[in-house]
C-alpha positions in Angstrom: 0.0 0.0 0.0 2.9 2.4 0.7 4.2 1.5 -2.3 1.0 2.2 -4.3 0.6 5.5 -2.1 4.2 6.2 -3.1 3.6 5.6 -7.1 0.3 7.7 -6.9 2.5 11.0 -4.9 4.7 10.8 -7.9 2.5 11.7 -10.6 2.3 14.8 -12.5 -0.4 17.2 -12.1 -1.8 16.0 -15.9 -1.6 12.3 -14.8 -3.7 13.3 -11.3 -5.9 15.3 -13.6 -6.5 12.2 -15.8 -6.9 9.5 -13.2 -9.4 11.7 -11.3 -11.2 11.8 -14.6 -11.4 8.3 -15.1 -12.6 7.9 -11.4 -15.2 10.3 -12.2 -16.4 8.3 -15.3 -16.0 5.1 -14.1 -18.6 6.3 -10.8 -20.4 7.2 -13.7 -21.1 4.2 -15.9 -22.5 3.3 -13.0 -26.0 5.0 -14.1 -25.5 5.4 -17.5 -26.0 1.9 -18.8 -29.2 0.9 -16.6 -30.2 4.8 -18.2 -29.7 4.0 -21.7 -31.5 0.3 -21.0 -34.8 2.4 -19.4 -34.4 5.0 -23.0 -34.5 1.4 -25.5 -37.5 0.0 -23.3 -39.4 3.2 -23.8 -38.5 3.4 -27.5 -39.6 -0.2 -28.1 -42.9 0.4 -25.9 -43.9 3.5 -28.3 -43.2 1.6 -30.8 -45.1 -1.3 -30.0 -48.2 0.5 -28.8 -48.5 2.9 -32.1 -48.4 -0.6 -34.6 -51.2 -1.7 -31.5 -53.2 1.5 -32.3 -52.7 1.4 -35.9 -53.7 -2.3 -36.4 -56.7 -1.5 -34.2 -58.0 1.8 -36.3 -57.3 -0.9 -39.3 -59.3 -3.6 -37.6 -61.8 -1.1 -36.5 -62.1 0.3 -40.4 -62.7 -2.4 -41.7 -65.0 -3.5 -39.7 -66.8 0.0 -39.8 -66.7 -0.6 -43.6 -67.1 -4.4 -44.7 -69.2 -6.0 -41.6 -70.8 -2.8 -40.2 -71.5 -1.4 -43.6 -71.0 2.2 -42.2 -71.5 5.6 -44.3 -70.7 8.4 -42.2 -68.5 11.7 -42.6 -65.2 10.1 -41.2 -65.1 7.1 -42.8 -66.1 9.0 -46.2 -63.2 11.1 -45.7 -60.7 8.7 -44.8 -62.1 6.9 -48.1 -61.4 10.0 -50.2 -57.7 9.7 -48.6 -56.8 6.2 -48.5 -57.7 4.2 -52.3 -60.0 1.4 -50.5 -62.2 -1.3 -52.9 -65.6 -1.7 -52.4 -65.9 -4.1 -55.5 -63.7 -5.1 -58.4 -65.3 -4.8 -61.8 -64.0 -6.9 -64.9 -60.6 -6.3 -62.8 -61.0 -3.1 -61.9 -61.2 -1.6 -58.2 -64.7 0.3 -57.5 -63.7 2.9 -55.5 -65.7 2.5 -51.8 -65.6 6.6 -51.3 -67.7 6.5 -55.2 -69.9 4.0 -53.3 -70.5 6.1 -50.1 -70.6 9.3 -52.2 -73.4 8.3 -54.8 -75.4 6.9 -51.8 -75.0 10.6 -49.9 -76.0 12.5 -52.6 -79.4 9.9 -52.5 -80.0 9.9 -48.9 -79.1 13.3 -47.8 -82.6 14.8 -48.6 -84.5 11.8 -47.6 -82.8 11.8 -44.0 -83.4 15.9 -43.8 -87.1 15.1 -44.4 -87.5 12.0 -42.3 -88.5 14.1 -38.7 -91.5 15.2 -40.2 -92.4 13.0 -43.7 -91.4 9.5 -43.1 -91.3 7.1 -40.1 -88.2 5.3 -39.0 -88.9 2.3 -40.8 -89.1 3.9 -43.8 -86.3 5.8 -43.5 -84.2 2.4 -43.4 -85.9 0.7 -46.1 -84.7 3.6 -48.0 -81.1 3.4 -46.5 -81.2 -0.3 -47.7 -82.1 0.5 -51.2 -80.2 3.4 -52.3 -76.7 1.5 -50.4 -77.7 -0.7 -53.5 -78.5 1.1 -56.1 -74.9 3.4 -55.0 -73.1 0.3 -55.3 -74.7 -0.2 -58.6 -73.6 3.2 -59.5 -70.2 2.6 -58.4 -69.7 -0.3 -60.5 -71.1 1.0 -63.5 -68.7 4.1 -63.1 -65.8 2.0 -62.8 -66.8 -0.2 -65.7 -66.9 3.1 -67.5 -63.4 4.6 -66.5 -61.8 0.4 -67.7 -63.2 1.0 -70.6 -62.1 4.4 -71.3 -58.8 3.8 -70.2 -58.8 0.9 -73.2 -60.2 3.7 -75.7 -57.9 6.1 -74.7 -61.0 8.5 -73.7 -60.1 11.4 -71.2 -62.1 13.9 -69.6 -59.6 17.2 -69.0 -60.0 19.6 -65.9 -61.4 22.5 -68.0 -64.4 19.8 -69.8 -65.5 19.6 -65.8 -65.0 23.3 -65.5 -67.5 23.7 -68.1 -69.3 21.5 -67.3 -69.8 22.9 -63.3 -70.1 26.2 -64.9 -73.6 24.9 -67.2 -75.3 23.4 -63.8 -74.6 27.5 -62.1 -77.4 28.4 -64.7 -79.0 25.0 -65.2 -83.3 26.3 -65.1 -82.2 30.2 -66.7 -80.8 30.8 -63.2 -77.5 32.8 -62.7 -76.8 31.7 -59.1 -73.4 32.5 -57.5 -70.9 29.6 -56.9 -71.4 29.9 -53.0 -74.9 29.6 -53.0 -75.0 26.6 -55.5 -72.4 24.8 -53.7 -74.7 25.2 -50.5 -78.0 23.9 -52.6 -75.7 20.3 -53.8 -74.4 20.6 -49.7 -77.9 20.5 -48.3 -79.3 18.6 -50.9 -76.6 16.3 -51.9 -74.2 16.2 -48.9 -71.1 16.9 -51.0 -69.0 19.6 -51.4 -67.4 21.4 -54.4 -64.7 18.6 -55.1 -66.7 15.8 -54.5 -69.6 17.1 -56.9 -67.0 17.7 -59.8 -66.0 14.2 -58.8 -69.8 13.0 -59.7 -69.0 15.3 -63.2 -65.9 13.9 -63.7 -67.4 10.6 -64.2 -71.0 11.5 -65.7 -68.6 13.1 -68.3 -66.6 10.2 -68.9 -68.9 7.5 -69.2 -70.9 9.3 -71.5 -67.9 9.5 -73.8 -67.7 5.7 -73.2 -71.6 5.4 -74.5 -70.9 7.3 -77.8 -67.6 5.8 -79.1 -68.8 1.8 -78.2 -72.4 1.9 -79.2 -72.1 2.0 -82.5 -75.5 0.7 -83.3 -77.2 4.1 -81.6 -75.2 6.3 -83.7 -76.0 4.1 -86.6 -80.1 5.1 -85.5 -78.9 8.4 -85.3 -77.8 8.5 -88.9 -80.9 6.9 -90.1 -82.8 9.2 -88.6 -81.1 12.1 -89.9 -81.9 10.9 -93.0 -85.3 9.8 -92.7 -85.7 13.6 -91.2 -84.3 15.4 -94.5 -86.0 12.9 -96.8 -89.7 13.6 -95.4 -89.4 17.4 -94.4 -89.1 16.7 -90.7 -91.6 15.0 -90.7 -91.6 13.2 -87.1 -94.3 10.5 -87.8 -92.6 8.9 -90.7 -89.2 8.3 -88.7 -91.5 6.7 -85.5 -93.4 4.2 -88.7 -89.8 3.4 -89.9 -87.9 3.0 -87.0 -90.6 1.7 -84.3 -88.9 0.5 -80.7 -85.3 1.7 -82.1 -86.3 4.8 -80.3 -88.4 6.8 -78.1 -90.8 9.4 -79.3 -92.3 12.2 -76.9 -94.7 15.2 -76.9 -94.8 17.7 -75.0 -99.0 17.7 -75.4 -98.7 22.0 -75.0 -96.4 24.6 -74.0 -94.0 23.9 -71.2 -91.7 26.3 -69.6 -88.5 26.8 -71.6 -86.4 26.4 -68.6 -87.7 22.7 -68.2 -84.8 20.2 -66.9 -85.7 17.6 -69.8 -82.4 16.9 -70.8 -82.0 20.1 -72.7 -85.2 19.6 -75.7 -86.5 22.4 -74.4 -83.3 24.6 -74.5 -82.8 23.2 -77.7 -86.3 24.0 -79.3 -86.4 27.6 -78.0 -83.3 27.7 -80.5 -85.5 26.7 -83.3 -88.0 28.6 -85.6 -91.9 26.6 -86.0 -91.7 23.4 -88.1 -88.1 23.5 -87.6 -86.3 20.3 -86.5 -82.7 20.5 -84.6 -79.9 18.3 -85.6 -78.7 15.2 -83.4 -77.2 16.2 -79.7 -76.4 14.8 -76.7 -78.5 14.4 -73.9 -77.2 16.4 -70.9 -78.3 13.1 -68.9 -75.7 11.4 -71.1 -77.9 9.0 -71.9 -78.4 8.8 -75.8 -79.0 11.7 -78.4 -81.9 14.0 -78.6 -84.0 15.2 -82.0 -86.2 18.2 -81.4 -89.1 19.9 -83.6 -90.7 22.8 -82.4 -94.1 23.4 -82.8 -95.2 26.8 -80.6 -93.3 29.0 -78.7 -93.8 32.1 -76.8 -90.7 34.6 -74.7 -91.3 31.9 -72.0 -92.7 28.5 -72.8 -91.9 26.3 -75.8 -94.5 23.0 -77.4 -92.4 21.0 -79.3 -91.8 17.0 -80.2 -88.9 14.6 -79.9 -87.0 11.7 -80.8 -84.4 9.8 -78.5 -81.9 7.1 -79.9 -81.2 5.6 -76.0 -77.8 4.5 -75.8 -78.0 0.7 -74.7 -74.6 -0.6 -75.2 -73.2 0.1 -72.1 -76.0 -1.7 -70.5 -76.0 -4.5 -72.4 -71.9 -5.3 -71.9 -72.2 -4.2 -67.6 -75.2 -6.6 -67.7 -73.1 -9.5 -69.5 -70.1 -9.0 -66.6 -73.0 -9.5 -64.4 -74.3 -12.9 -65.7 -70.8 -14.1 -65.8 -69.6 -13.2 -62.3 -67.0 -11.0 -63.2 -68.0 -8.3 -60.6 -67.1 -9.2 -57.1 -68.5 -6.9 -54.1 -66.4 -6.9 -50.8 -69.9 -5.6 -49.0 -73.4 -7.4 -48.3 -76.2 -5.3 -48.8 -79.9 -6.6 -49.3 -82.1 -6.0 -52.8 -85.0 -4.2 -52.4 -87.6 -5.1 -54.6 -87.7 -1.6 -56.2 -83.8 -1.3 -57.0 -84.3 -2.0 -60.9 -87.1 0.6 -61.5 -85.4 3.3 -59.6 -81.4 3.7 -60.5 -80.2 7.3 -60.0 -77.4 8.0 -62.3 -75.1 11.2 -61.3 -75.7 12.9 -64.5 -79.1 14.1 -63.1 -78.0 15.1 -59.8 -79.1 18.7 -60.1 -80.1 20.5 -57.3 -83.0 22.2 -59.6 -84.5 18.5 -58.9 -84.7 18.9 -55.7 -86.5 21.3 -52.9 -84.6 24.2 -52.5 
């Protein structure tokens, strides 16, 4: 010990300096390694408990969404975030936020009416049905956007633009954007983006329509020429052409503004006598021949011919019959679901109260 007493009183002041130090850190270590164990423990703990929490909100999604069949504001938006299926079509995902937003835009009104219109009951038959007939909607849609993606058919930002633009003044009204985008909120439930959305698509698909059914445009031409060859003459295109279309009177004067697809817009165009040439319905749904028989500064009689587009139908019906559309939710059929599809082309709020 004297020795060791001896070696340590012959140090230089650096080498005290340094062997303090290392007494210093070695007192240390004492804490430092049971403090970095407690830091990893925490680490690992957050980490396990957010992968807990995330596989629960997962669990708890899609249980919200595929058992619970649930359509509220959250799990709409979360939809519009995240891409999750609600079907696959031909091999094709169907969006579940189309799904939920074609069935809001059908049940918003209904529900705002229920307190003092329609019982409970009622009110989830309703539910029932339009969940089906959204889903329907959905799938068609996405049908339409496989099929235009194998045409090479695009609708641009601006065609939507113009299109938002022509349902401000749909009726002869000039409305301001903020007070039509609160008519499509109270009426529809959607907002500005989600309503272009429900454009976006009407658009497309009706692109689809004209370039595959080439039997309707075929109609078309015939009537054309049936219309030129018999001076407009309505009643000899009906005898030659029979079911192939869809004939109409108006029976007196209507309003000009009417919300018929755009015949009456069209006729107040025309001079009496006068037939229009072909155009497309602004339901999308085929084209439109109009003869005007009376008009005055605010109503308009006239007559018309449709050539219904039926391709469309015909193929979605065929993927139907052959299983080729696959739907990750269970909803029942009402019995009414085939007499009473909505389509987002006609989801105007001019259709609905105001």
């Amino acid at each position: 010990m004297a020795l060791l007493k001896k070696k340590s009183t012959n140090l230089t002041e650096q080498e005290k300096v340094e062997e303090r130090r290392e007494e210093v850190l070695a007192k240390g270590r004492k804490f430092k390694y049971p403090l970095q164990w407690t830091k990893h423990r925490v680490v690992v703990n957050t980490i396990l408990i957010a992968i807990i929490i995330f596989a629960m909100l997962i669990v708890g999604g899609w249980l919200a969404l595929y058992r619970l069949n649930m359509t509220n504001d959250l799990l709409f938006r979360v939809t519009e975030i995240i891409p999750t299926p609600v079907a696959k079509v031909d091999g094709e995902n169907a969006k579940f936020s189309d799904y939920l937003m074609f069935y809001r835009s059908s049940i918003t009104s209904i529900e705002r009416q229920s307190g003092s219109q329609l019982d409970e009951g009622s009110v989830d038959e309703l539910r029932a049905e339009y969940k089906r007939l959204a889903l329907i909607e959905a799938e068609k849609y996405t049908y339409a956007v496989k099929l235009a993606k194998e045409q090479g058919i695009e609708v641009s930002d601006e065609e939507v633009a113009t299109e938002f633009d022509r349902h401000l003044k749909v009726g002869g009204v000039d409305r301001s954007e903020e007070s039509f985008l609160k008519i499509v909120k109270d009426n529809f439930g959607l907002d500005k983006s989600e309503y272009e959305r429900m454009l976006y698509l009407s658009l497309l698909r009706s692109k689809v329509e004209i370039a595959i059914d080439k039997n309707a445009n075929k109609i078309a031409d015939e009537v054309e020429k049936l219309l030129k060859e018999n001076n407009n003459d309505y009643s000899k295109v009906v005898e030659a052409l029979g079911e192939k279309i869809q004939y109409e009177e108006t029976g007196g004067l209507v309003d000009s503004k009417n919300i018929d697809g755009g015949r009456a817009t069209e006729a107040m165009k025309l001079e009496p006598e006068a037939s229009s040439g072909k155009f497309i319905s602004m339901n999308g749904d085929g084209y439109y021949f109009v003869k005007l028989i009376k008009k005055t500064d605010t109503e308009v009689n006239f007559i018309s011919i449709k050539v219904p587009f039926t391709e469309f139908e015909k193929r979605f019906e065929t993927l139907q019959n052959e299983g080729k559309i696959t739907e990750y939710i269970t909803i029942s059929s009402p019995n009414s679901v085939e007499d009473s599809q909505p389509a987002p082309e006609n989801t105007n709020p001019d259709t609905e109260e105001q």
